[in-house]
C-alpha positions, 0 to 999 in steps of 0.5 A: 553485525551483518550488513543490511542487503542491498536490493536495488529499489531505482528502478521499482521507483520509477515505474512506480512514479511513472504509473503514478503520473500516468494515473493522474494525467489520465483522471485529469483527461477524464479517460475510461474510467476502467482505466483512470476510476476517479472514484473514491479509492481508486474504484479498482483502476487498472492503472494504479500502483496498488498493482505493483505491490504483489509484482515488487514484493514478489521481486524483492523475495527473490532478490534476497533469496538470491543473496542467501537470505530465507524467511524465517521458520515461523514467516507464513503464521505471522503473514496469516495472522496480519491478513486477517488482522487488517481485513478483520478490522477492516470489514469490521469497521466498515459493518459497525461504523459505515462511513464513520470516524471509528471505522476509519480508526480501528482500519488503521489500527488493524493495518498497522497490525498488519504491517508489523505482522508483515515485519516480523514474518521477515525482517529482511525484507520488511526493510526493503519493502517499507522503503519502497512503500515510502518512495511509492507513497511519497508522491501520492501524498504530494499529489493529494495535497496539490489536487485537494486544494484544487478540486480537480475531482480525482480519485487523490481527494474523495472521501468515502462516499459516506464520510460526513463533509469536511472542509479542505485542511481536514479532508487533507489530514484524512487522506494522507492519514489513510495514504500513511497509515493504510496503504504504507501497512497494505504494502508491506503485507502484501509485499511479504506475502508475494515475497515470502512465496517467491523465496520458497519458491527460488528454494525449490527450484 
């Protein structure tokens, strides 16, 4: 049985960690909102760790190219089909249910579509990029926990705009849920992406 490839993830983390810190102390200080959007989901922040998915999926493939592994034949089809899967379902609950619970679920059904799609397009590197997703994602969570149950007014505790109220424990559950099972699904897809292309890219160097 081979060995699973080592691909260093110490220092992804720490950049993740850093401009995870650097996010929350900038919404805390009420900087630009360009910058540190408070906004529920992120608002499209200029800092945000969302940013790094393309730039260490991009690593990761090179990385295992280097040690002699290639995406399998098939790695691009099962990538197209988990995109449209996960923006299919998402734009479609987001049409149909604005707002509501049964958009937010058939979201995350469509994200984990995605993220397996993700795997099976390259296992070797669905590997590493799900424990970089779990490093990445690990301290957000924390963050959601702490600030929801502070009402700091971050991006880490906002609901959609249209989500009906809900008190404290049940906003907690709805976030982390969407941390797990939306951004974990969103990075292992976007990072296969990016990495699948940095792979084939290497070979034809």
């Amino acid at each position: 049985m081979n060995a699973r490839p080592i691909v260093p993830l110490f220092w992804p983390a720490m950049l993740t960690l850093l401009v995870t810190a650097v996010r929350y102390v900038g919404e805390r200080s009420h900087g630009p909102e360009w910058l540190f959007g408070s906004a529920a989901g992120g608002g499209g922040a200029l800092v945000g760790i969302g940013w790094l998915i393309p730039v260490f999926g991009w690593w990761f493939g090179r990385q295992l190219s280097g040690l002699g592994l290639r995406p399998p034949e098939r790695a691009w089809m099962f990538l197209l089909i988990g995109v449209v899967a996960t923006a299919g379902g998402a734009a479609l609950g987001a049409l149909v249910f604005p707002g509501e619970w049964p958009g937010f679920v058939l979201a995350l059904l469509a994200a984990a579509a995605g993220g397996v799609a993700a795997w099976l397009a390259w296992p070797a590197l669905g590997a590493v990029l799900l424990r970089y997703a779990l490093v990445a994602r690990g301290p957000v969570l924390v963050l959601t926990l702490w600030a929801t149950t502070q009402d700091y007014g971050t991006h880490y505790e906002k609901l959609h705009e249209q989500a009906p109220a809900l008190g404290t424990a049940a906003r907690i559950a709805v976030l982390c849920a969407a941390q797990i099972g939306l951004w974990i699904p969103v990075t292992l897809l976007g990072g296969a992406v990016f990495g699948v292309a940095a792979a084939v890219w290497r070979r034809a160097e």
